[in-house]
C-alpha positions as CSV (number, residue, x, y, z in Angstrom):
1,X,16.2,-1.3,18.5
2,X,15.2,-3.3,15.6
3,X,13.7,-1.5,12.6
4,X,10.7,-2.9,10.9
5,X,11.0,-1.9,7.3
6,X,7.9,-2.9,4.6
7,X,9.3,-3.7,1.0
8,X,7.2,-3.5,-2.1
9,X,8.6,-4.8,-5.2
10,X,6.4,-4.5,-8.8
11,X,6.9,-6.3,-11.5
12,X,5.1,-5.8,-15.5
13,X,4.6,-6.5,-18.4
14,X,4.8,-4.3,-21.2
15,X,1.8,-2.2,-22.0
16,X,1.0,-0.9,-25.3
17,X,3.5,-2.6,-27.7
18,X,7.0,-1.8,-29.8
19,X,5.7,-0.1,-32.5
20,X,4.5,2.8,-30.7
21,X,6.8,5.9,-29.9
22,X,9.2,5.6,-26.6
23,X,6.9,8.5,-25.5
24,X,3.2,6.9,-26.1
25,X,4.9,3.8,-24.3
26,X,6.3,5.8,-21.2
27,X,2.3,7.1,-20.7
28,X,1.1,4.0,-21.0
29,X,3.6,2.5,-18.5
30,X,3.6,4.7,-16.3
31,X,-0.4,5.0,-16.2
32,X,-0.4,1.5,-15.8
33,X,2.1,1.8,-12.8
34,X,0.0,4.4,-10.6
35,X,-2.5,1.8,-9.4
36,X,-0.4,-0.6,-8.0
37,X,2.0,2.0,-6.7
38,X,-0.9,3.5,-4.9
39,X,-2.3,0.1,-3.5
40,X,1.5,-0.2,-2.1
41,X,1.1,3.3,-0.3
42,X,-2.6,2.3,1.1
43,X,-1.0,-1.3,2.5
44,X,1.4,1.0,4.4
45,X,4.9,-0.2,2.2
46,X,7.8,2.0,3.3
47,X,10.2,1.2,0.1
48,X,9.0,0.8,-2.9
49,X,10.9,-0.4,-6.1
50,X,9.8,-1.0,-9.9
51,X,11.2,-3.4,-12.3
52,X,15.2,-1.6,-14.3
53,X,13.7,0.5,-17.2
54,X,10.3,0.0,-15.8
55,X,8.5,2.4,-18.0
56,X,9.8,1.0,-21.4
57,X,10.0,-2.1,-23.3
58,X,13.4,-3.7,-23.0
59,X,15.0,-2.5,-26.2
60,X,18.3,-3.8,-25.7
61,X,17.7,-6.7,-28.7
62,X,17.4,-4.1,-31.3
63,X,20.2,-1.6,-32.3
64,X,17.6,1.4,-33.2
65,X,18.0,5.1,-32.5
66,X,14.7,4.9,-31.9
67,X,15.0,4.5,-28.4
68,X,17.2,6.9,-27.7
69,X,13.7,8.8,-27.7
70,X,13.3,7.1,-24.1
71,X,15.6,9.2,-22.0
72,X,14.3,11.5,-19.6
73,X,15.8,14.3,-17.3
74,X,16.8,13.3,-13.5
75,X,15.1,14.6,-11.1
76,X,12.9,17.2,-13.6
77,X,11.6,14.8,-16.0
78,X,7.7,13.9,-15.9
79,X,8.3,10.4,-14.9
80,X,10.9,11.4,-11.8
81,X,8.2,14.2,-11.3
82,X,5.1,12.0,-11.1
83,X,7.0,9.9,-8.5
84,X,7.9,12.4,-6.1
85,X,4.3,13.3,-5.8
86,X,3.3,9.7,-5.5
87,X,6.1,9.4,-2.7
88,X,5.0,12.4,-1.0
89,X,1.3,11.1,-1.2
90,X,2.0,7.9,0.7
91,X,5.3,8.8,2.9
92,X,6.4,6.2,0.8
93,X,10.5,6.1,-0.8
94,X,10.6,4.9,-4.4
95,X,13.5,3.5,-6.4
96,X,12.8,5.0,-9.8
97,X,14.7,3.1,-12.6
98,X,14.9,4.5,-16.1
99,X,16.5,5.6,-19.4
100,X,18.4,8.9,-18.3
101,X,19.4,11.9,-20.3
102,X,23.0,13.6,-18.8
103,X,23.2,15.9,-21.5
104,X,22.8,15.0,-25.3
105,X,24.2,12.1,-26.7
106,X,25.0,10.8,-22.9
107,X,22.8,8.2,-21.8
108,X,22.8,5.8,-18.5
109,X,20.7,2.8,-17.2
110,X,19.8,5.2,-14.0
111,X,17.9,4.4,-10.8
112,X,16.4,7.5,-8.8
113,X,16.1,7.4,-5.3
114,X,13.2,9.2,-3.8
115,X,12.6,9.7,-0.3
116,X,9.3,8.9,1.9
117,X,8.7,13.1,1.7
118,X,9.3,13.5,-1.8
119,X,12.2,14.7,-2.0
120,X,15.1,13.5,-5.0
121,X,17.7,11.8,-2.7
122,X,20.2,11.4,-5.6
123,X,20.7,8.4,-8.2
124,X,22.7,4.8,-9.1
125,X,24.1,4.3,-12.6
126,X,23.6,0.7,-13.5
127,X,27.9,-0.1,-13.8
128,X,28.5,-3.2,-15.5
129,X,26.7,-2.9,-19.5
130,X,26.6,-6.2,-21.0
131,X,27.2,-6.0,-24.7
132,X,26.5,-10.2,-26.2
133,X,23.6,-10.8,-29.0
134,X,20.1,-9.8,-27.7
135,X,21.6,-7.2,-25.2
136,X,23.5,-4.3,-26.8
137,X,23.5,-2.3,-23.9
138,X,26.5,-0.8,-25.1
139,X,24.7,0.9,-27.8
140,X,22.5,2.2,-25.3
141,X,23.7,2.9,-21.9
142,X,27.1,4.7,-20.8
143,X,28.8,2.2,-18.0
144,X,28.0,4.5,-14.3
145,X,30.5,5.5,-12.0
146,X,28.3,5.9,-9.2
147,X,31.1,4.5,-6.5
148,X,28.6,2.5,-4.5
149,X,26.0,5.2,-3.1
150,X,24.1,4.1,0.0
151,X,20.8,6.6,1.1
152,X,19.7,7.8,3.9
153,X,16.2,7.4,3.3
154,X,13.3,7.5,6.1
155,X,13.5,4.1,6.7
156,X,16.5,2.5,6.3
157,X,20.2,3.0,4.6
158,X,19.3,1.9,1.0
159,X,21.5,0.8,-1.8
160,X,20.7,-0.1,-5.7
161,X,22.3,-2.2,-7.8
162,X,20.9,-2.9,-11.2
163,X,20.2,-6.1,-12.8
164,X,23.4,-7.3,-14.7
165,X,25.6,-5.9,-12.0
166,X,24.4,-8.4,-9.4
167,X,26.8,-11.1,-11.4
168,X,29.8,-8.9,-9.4
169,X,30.1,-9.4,-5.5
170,X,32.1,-6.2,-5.6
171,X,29.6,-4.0,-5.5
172,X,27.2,-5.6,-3.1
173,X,30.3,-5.7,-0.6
174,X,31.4,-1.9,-1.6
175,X,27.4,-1.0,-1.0
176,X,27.4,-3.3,2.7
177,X,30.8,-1.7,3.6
178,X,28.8,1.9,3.0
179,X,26.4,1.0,5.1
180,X,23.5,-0.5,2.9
181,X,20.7,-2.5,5.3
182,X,18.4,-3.5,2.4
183,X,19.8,-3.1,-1.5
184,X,17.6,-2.8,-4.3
185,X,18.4,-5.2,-7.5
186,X,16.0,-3.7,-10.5
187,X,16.0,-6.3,-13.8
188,X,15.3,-7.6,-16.7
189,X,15.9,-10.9,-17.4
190,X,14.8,-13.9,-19.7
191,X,14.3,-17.6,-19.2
192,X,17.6,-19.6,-19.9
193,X,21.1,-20.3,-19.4
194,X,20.9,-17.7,-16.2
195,X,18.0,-18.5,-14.6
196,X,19.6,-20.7,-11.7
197,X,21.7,-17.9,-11.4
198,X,18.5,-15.4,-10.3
199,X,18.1,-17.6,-6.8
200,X,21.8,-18.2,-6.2
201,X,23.9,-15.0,-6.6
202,X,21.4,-12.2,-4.2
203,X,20.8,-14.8,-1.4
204,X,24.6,-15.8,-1.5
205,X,25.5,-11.5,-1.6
206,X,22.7,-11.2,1.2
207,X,24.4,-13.5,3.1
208,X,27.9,-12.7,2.3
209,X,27.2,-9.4,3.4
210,X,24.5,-9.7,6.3
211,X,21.8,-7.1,4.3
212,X,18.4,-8.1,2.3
213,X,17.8,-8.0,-0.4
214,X,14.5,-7.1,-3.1
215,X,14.7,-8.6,-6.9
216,X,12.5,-7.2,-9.1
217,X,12.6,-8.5,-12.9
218,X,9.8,-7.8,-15.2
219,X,7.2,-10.7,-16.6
220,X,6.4,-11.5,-20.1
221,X,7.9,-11.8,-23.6
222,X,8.3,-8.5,-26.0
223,X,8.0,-8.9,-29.7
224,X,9.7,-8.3,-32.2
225,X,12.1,-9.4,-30.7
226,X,11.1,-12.0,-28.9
227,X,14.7,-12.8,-26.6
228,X,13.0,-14.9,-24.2
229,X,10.4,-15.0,-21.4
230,X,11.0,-12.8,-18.7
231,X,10.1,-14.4,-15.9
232,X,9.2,-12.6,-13.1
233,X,9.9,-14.4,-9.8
234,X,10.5,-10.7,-8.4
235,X,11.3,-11.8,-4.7
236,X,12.9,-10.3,-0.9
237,X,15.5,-12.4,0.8
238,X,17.0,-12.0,4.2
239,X,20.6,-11.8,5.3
240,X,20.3,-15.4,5.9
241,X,19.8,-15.6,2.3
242,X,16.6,-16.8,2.8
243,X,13.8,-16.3,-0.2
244,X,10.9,-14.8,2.4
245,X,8.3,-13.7,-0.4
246,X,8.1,-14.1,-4.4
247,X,5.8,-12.9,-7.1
248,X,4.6,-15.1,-9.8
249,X,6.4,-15.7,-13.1
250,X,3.4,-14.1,-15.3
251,X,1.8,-12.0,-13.4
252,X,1.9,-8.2,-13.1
């Protein structure tokens, strides 16, 4: 039998701004987050994914040890904590993507995977770190070794894959040949030389590999440093690689 399976994707701007600590930030992200999280559960969406980093500005322009002050505990930190509740609330699963804490000094680009009752299901590390001017993710983020996890959640066999990764069919085929139905691709991602790229490279892996697919990238531009426009355009395509719903470029 064919499973239905509702997808919610949300996609943000950044709240408060980049002078504020990584903490007051978080707070204010994540406050801002609730609502819309909770109008998915009350429209009935089964998987639910926010925007890579979601609760932070992206701070990958600036080389400051400041952020390190963004990294949080997996699956006992407040924001990981906040979200199983929310999942339990609505029976809903939620990809979780943040700054993660392994143990001091070891960071990762990390989505948590949380299933419809609330329960932590386990996590992605985001694999491939770009490290060119205006993302020094190297400075930040630890490359994962995740090997292509695929979850068993209550709806469907999920996979995540975050954001600069999706330039590398290998994973998308290593996360179809584990059995992934729908994959998660959680970004951040300014207006330029890639943007052709954003439409091209998940409907070609969706087809490629028979799965859908949800793209989430976040919306507006974050000073000081001021990389680009991200521009939204958050969207779900089928294993036809067929674009079947997109968000605005500006809109939360």
């Amino acid at each position: 039998a064919m499973t239905t399976v509702k997808g919610g994707l949300i996609q943000m701007s950044l709240k408060g701004d980049t002078s504020m600590s990584p903490e007051a930030i978080r707070d204010k992200m994540n406050d801002a987050h609730v609502p819309l999280i909770e109008q998915a559960g009350r429209q009935g969406v089964n998987v639910l994914c926010l925007q890579e980093v979601f609760n932070q500005p992206y701070f990958c322009p600036s080389q400051d040890v400041k952020w390190y002050g963004a990294v949080e505990k997996i699956p006992d930190g407040p924001t990981v904590s906040l979200m199983r509740e929310l999942a339990r609330k609505y029976s809903m699963v939620i990809v979780v993507p943040i700054y993660e804490e392994d143990m001091t000094g070891v960071y990762y680009n990390t989505a948590a995977v949380i299933d419809a009752d609330g329960k932590y299901l386990g996590k992605y590390r985001k694999t491939h770190i770009p490290q060119v001017a205006g993302f020094y993710e190297k400075f930040f983020f630890k490359p994962g070794n995740s090997g292509w996890p695929v979850f068993q959640t209550a709806y469907c066999k999920l996979g995540v894959y975050i954001c600069y990764d999706r330039h590398f069919p290998e994973g998308w085929r290593g996360l179809a040949l584990n059995g992934a139905e729908y994959i998660v691709n959680p970004s951040a991602t300014v207006a330029g030389l890639s943007q052709y790229l954003w439409e091209l490279e998940q409907p070609a892996s969706a087809a490629a590999n028979g799965n859908y697919i949800g793209a989430i990238n976040r919306v507006g531009t974050e000073a000081p440093w001021n990389i680009g426009r991200f521009y939204g355009s958050s969207y779900f395509v089928n294993p036809r690689g067929k674009i079947i719903a997109k968000a605005s470029e500006d809109k939360d």
